[in-house]
Steps between C-alpha positions, in 0.01 A plus 500: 500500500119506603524096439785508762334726765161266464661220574731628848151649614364085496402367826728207353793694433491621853468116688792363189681806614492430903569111413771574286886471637759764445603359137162477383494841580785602413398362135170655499621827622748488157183387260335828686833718369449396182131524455487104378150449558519123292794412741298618792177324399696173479624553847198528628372199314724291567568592923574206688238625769183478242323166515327315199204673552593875463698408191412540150396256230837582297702422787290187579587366190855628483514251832256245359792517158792427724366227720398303133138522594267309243269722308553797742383739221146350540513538884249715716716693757345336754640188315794625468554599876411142571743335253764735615465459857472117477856510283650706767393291803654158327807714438533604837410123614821386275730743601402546875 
């Protein structure tokens, strides 16, 4: 419960909160009911509002894993960003 009450108190939680529509809410507000901190955690990592930067090294290479990027294990974050971003821009330029 103390895990749960940390994490609402964020700064971050507050600006994912105010970006969030009424579903996302709507979700968080049942992880809150249930006291699922893992499920809430995951939310927050995973927010479509949080750029490379703020995210974390697991999620980088969860990313990094899906978009079949060589050696990503090895990667710096900062490499990682980079690699990430550069996929995303040629997949934008081939489907926009």
């Amino acid at each position: 419960m103390r895990r749960m009450e940390h994490a609402i108190s964020l700064p971050l939680f507050d600006r994912l909160w105010k970006e969030s529509n009424t579903e996302q809410k709507s979700y968080v507000e049942k992880l809150l009911g249930w006291t699922d901190f893992r499920g809430l955690k995951q939310w927050m990592r995973t927010h479509p509002s949080i750029d490379l930067g703020e995210k974390s090294m697991k999620t980088l290479r969860e990313i990094a894993q899906r978009q079949s990027i060589f050696n990503y294990s090895r990667l710096t974050k900062l490499e990682l960003i980079s690699e990430i971003a550069e996929r995303e821009k040629n997949d934008q330029k081939r489907t926009g």
